[in-house]
C-alpha positions in Angstrom: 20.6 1.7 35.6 17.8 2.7 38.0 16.0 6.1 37.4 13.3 8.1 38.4 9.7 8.6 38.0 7.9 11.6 39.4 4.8 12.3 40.1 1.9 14.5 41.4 -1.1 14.1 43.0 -4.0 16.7 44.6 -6.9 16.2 46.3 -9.0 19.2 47.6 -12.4 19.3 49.0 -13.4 22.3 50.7 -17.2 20.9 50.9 -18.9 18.6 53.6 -18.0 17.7 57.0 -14.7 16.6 56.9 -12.8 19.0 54.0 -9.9 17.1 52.3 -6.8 18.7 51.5 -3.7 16.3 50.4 -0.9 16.8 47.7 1.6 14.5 47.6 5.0 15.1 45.0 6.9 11.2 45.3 9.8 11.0 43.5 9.9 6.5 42.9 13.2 4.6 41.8 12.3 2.6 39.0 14.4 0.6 36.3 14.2 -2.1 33.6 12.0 -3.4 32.5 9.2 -1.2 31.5 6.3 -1.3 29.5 3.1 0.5 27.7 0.4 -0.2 25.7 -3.2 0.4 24.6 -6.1 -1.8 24.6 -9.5 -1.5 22.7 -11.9 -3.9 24.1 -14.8 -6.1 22.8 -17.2 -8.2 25.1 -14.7 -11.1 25.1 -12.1 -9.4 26.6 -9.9 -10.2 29.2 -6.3 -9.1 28.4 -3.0 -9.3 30.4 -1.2 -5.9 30.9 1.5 -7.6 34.0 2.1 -11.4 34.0 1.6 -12.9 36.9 5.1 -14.7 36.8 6.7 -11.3 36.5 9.1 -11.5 39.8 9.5 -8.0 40.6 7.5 -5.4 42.4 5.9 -2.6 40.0 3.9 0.1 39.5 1.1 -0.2 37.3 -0.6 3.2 35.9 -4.1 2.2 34.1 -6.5 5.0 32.4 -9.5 4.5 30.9 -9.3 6.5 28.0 -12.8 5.7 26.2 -15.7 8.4 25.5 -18.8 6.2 26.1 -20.4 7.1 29.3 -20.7 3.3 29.5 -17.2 1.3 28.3 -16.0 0.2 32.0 -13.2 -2.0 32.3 -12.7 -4.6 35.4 -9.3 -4.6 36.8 -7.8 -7.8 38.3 -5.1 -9.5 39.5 -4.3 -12.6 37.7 -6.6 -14.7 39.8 -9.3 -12.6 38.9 -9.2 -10.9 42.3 -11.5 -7.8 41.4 -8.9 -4.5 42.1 -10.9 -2.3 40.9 -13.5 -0.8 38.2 -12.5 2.0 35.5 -15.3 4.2 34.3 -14.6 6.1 31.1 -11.6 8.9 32.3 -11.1 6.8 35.4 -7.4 5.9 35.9 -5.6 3.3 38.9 -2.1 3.9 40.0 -1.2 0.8 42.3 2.1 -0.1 43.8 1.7 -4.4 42.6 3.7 -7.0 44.3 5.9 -9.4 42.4 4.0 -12.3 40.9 0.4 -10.5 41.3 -0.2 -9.8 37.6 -2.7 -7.3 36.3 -5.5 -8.0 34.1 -7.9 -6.0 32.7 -11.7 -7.2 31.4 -14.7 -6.0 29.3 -17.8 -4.9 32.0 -20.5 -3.2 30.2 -19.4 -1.8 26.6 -16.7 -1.7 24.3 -13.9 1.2 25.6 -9.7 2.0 25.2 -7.3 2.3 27.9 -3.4 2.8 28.0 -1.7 1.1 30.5 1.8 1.4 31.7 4.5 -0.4 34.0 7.9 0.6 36.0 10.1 -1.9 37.8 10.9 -0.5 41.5 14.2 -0.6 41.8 
C-alpha cells in the first residue's frame, strides 16, 4: 500500500548579490519497505544505513545529531563514492537510486546521527 511523505523546505537569503528565496512543499509516494535507526560512532566506523543490493529507488534522510563542534560523519555510497560530509546539526536528504547503498563513516571525532529510508513507490 503506497503512501505519502510530506515535506518542507525554505531557503531565504535576503543578503549579497544574488538574494535566494525558495520554498518547496513535495508531497513523495513512498511504500514498504522502510527503515530508521541511530548510530554512535567510534574512529573505526563505517556503517551501512542502505545496502547496496537494495533494488529499489529511495529516499534517504541523514542528520547529524552530535554536540561536538568536531564529530563529522562521511557519507558514501557503497563504493565509498564521497556524497557528502555532515557537520554536527548537518542533515542530507537525497533521492538514491536502486543498488547505490549508503554508508556512513567516522571523519574527525566520535558523534550520533539518525538516519531514515522510504521506498518510492
Amino acid at each position: 500500500m503506497a503512501t505519502t511523505l510530506s515535506s518542507t523546505f525554505r531557503l531565504a537569503s535576503l543578503t549579497g548579490t544574488d538574494p535566494v528565496n525558495i520554498s518547496i512543499a513535495p508531497t513523495l509516494s513512498i511504500g514498504a519497505p522502510t527503515a530508521s535507526g541511530s548510530i554512535a560512532t567510534t574512529s573505526s566506523s563505517n556503517d551501512t544505513v542502505l545496502s547496496g543490493s537494495n533494488a529499489k529507488d529511495v529516499y534517504v534522510f541523514i542528520r547529524n545529531t552530535g554536540a561536538s563542534t568536531a564529530g563529522n560523519v562521511l557519507v558514501t555510497d557503497s563504493s565509498s563514492n564521497n556524497i557528502g560530509l555532515l557537520k554536527p546539526q548537518d542533515f542530507l536528504f537525497i533521492p538514491l537510486k536502486s543498488l547505490v547503498g549508503c554508508r556512513v563513516a567516522y571523519d574527525t571525532a566520535v558523534t550520533t546521527l539518525d538516519w531514515f529510508y522510504w521506498t518510492r513507490s
